[in-house]
N, C-alpha and C positions, 0 to 999 in steps of 0.2 A: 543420545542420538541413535534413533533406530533402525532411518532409510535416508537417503540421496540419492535424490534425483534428477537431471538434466532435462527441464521442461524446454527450453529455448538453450540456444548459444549462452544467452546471457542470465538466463535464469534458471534457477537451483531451487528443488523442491525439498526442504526440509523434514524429516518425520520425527518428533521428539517425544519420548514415551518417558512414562515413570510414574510410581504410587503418589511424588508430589505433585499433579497434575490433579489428584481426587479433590473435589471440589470447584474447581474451577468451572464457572459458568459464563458464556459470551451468548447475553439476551438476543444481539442485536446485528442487522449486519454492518461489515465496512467500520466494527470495533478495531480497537487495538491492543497491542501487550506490548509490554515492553521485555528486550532480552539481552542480559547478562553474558558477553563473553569474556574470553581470557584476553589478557591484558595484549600478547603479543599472540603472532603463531608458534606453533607447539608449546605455547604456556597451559599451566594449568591453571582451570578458573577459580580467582581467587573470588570471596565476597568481601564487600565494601563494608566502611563504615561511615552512618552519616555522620556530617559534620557540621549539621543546622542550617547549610549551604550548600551542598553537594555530597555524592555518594566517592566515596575517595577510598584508593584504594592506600595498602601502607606503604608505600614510596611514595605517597605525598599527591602521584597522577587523580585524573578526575578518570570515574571507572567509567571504561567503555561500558555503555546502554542505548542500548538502539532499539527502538519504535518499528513495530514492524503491524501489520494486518493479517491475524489468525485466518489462513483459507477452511481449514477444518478441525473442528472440534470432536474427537469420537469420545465421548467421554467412559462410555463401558471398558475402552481398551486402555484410557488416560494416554490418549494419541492426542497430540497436538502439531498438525501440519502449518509450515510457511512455507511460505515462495518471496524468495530472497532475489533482487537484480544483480549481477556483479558487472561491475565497472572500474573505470582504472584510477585506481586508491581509494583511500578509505579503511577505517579500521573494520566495518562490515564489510565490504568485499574482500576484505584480503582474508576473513575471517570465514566465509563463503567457499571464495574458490580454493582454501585449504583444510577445510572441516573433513574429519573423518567419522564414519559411522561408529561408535563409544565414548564421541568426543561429549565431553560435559558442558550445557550451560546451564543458566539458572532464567526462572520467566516472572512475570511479575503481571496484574491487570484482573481485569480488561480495563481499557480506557471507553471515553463515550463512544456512539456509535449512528448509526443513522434511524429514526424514525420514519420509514414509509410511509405517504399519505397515498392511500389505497382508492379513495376518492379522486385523485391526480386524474385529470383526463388524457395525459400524458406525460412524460419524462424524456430528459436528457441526462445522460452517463457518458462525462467529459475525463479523458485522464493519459498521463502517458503511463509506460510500463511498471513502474512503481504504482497506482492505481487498478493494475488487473485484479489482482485477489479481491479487492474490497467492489470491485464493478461486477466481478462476477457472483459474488454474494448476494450484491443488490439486484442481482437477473434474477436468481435464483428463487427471491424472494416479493421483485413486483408483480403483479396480478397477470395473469398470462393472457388476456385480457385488453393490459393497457400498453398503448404503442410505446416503444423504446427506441430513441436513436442514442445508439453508442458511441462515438470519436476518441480514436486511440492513438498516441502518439509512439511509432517506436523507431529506433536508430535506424533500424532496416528491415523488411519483408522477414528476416529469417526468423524476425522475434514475434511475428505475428504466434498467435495459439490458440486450439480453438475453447470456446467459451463457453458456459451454461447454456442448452435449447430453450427459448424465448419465441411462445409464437408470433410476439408483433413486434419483435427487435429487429432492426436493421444495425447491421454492424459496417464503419467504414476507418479501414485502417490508414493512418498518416504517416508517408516514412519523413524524418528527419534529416537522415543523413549528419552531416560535417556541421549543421546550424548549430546556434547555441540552442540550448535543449529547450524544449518549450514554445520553439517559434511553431512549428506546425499544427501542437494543438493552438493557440491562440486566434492563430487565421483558420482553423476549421471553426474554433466556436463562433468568432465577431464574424464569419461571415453568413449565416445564417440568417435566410432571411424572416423567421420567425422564431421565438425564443416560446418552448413549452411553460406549461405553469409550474414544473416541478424540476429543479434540475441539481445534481451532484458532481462535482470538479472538484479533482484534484490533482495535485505532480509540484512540480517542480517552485519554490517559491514566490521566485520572482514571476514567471508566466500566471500562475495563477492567482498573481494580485492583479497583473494586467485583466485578468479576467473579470476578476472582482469590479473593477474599475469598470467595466464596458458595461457589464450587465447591473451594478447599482447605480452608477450612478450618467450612462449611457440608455440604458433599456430600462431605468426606472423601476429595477424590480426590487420586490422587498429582501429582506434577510429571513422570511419566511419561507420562500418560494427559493429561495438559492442557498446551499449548502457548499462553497468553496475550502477546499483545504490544502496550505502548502506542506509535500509529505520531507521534501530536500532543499539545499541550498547547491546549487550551480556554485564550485568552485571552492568550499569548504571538504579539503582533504578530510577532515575528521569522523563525515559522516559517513 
């Protein structure tokens, strides 16, 4: 671990360098990697072994590995940047809000990633704060060109941050508050009253199957045209 740093209240900007990092290529934006921590805090990370079933570590535990969305790749320096949410429990957040700069983990990926239809005459970038690194890729990356409406879900104003320049993104932030997580993007996307031809969702599992739900089988769109993905589970301490 090389840097940390405090992007929001609740979120942590990871910087992890090292010769094992050479070769590592993320084609695509809104990929993923998967990352290896220590078992507890102040443990040291141990590596798993499979078991034809899981990655287990030797006390028998299933080894912490958490999914996360690579914001930056510098591969000349073998930098590998995350932005991490911390919230209250969880083997990643506890993992977060106690990492120190030397701390070791180990990385693994990329996993799939998004295809841009550049053709799109427009886009929607649906997500709450676990979706920023992968939305702001996909800014980064659609035609500057074609309009973007963003909807972002976060606990409160203070988590708001600002985002890749897009010149025909409009960006509109949804606090949440005390809801259960998820409500406020679901009522920002269903209430729309026109749904783009090209759109990306993600966050929280259950909201965005609700979503899933409005826009395939509600607004009749394809699974071409909609890329939905749940990145957490609401109320699963583990993750």
């Amino acid at each position: 671990m090389e840097r940390i740093e405090s992007l929001t209240p609740r979120m942590q900007r990871f910087v992890l360098d090292g010769p094992e990092l050479a070769g590592l290529v993320i084609d695509e934006p809104a990929s993923s990697v998967r990352l290896l921590i220590p078992p507890a805090v102040g443990a040291a990370l141990e590596m798993p072994t499979w078991t034809g079933n899981q990655f287990e570590l030797s006390s028998g535990d299933r080894a912490p590995i958490r999914t996360f969305t690579p914001r930056f790749l510098d591969t000349d320096a073998n930098e590998l940047t995350i932005d991490v949410v911390v919230h209250d429990g969880g083997a990643a957040s506890d993992w977060a809000a106690a990492a120190s700069v030397g701390d070791e983990v180990a990385v693994s990926g990329p996993g799939r990633g998004y295809e841009i239809d550049t053709d799109a005459s427009s886009y929607l970038l649906a997500g709450d704060e676990t979706a920023i690194p992968a939305i702001s890729q996909l800014l980064e990356q659609i035609p500057v060109t074609t309009p973007v409406q963003v909807l972002i879900e976060v606990v409160t104003s203070d988590a708001e941050l600002d985002l890749p320049s897009h010149d025909r993104a409009e960006v509109t932030w949804h606090d949440n508050g005390d809801d259960t997580p998820g409500t406020a993007l679901v009522a920002a996307v269903t209430d729309l009253a026109e749904m783009p031809p090209a759109i990306w969702v993600a966050g929280e599992a259950a909201a965005v199957q609700k979503i899933r739900k409005h826009l395939f089988d509600e607004r009749g769109m394809s699974r071409s045209e909609a890329t939905v993905r749940g990145y957490w589970k609401h109320g699963r301490s583990a993750t």
